[in-house]
N, C-alpha and C positions, 0 to 999 in steps of 0.2 A: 567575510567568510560565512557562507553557508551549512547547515548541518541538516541533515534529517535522521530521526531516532527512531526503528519502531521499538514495539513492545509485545506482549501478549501472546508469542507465541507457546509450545508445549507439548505432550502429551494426549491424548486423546482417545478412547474408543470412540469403532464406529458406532456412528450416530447420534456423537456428543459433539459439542461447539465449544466453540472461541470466541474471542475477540481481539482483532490485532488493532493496535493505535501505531499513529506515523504523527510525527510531530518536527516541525522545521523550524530552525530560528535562525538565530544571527542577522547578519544586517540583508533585512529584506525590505523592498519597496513593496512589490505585488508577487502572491501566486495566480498560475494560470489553473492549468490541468492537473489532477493527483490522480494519483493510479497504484494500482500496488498488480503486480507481476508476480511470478514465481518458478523457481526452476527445481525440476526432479532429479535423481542421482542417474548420469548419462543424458539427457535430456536437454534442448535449448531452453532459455527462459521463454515463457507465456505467458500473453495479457489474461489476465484476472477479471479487473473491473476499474474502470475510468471514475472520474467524477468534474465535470466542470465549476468554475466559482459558482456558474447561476443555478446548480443542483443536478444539472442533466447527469444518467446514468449511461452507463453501457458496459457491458457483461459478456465473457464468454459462453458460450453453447452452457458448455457442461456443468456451471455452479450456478445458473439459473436459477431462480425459484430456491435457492440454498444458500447463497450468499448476499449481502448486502452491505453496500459500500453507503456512508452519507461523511458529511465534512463540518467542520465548524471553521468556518472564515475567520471568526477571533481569535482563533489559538491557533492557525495554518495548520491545522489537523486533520488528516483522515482515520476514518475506521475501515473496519471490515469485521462485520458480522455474520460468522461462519458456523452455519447448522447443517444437522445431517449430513456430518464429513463423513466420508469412506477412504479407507486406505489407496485410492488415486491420486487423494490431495492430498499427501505427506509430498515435500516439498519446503524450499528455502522461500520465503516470503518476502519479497523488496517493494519497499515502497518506492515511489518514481515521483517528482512534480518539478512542473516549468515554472521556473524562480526570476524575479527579477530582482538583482538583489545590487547593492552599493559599496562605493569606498573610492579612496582618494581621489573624490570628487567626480565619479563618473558611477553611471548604469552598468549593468551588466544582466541579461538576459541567458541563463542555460537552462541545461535540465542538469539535476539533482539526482540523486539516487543513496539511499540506508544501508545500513552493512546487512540486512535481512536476520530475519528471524525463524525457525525451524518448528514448523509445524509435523508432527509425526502422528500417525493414525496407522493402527498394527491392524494385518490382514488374521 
């Protein structure tokens, strides 16, 4: 069994920050991709920001130069460190990552996904 947890979400004025943690365990062999997404009230969900094992980024348009995602391979962890929010990113926050993970004697390759965390920034 797989889990992913984040953390860190809250409250906010704008152009105050966060930090959100995403933390996976259980029986895992390898992560692939981590990503954290997020969905508005009426809205689809949207990618956010990627991160590969080897560090590569990639970022939506609009939290550019605002948000930063980095990982720690030890702990199968992502962040997201989010400055100069505006009430646009109010939003349920979900982490995402391609797991490969084990048990009664076989692999198992999916994607994963967190019960998300609420990030709120009043207009």
């Amino acid at each position: 069994q797989v889990q992913l947890v984040e953390s860190g979400g809250g409250l906010v004025q704008p152009g105050g920050s966060l930090r959100l943690s995403c933390a996976a365990s259980g029986r895992i062999m390898m992560v692939y991709n981590m990503g954290w997404y997020r969905q508005a009230p009426g809205k689809q969900r949207e990618l956010v920001a990627t991160i590969t094992k080897g560090g590569t980024t990639n970022y939506v348009d609009s939290v550019k130069g605002r948000f930063t995602i980095s990982r720690d391979n030890a702990k199968n962890a992502i962040y997201l460190q989010m400055n100069s929010l505006k009430p646009d990113d109010t939003a349920v926050y979900f982490c995402d990552a391609d797991i490969v993970g084990w048990g009664a004697g076989r692999t198992k390759r999916g994607d994963h996904w967190g019960q998300g965390t609420q990030v709120t920034v009043p207009s």
